[in-house]
N, C-alpha and C positions, 0 to 999 in steps of 0.2 A: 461518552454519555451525551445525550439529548435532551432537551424539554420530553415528558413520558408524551408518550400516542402522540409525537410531532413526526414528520416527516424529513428526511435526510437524504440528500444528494450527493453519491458518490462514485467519484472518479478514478481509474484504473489507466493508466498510460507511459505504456511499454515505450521506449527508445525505438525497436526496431519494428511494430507493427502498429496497427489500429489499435486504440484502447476501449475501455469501454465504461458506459455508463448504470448505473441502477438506482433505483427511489426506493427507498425500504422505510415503513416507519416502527418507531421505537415501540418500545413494549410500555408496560406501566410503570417501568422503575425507571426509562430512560435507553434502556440496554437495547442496542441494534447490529445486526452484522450484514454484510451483501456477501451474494454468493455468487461471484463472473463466473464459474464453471457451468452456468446453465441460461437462459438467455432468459432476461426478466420478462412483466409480462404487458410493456408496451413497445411498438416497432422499433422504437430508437435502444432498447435494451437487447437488441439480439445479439450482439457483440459477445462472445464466452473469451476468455483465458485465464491461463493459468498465473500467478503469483508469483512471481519469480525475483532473485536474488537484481538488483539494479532498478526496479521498477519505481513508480513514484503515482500520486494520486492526491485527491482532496476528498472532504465531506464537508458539504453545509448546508446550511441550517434556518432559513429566514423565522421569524417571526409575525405577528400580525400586520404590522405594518411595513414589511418588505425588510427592514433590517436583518442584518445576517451574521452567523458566527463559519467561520472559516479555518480550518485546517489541513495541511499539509501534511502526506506520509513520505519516507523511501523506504524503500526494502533495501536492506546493504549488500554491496555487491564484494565482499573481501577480496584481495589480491594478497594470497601468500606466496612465497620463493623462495626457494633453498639450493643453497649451493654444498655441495656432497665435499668441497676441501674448506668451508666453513666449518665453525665451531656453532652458528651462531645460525637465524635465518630471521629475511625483515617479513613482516605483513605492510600491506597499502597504508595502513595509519600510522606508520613513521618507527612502530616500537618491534624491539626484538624478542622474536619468540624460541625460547631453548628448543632443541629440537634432538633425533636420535636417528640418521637415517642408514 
């Protein structure tokens, strides 16, 4: 959520390519979304990609007098493993997941 009809800067950046940027501003209630699958509509916005699992980005936010709110995303990149002489199988977050293979 936003300040309504404010403007929001946000950030999209992959690990393994260029990322990219877009300005989008909020609706009346606050509510905003960007859409990198299309290239926005100033030259620094032509950057597209897609969302993907590992990714990581911001959105902010200034206010009249340059102050800003600031937030960070990631997209989770899971790491599951299974071993076929296990009973048992780990994921990347340290916990066991039953499993049937």
């Amino acid at each position: 959520m936003a300040a309504p009809n404010s403007w929001v800067m946000v950030d999209a950046n992959p690990s393994d390519q260029e990322g990219a940027s877009r300005w989008v501003q909020a609706d009346g209630d606050g509510s905003w979304s960007a859409d990198f699958g299309v290239p926005g509509a100033s030259d620094w916005e032509q950057n597209v990609l897609d969302i993907l699992p590992g990714f990581d980005g911001s959105a902010f936010q200034e206010d009249e007098d340059w102050d800003g709110t600031w937030d960070n995303w990631h997209v989770p990149n899971p790491d599951f493993r299974a071993d076929r002489q296990a009973t048992r199988s780990g994921a990347g977050s340290g916990h066991q997941v039953p499993t049937s293979l």
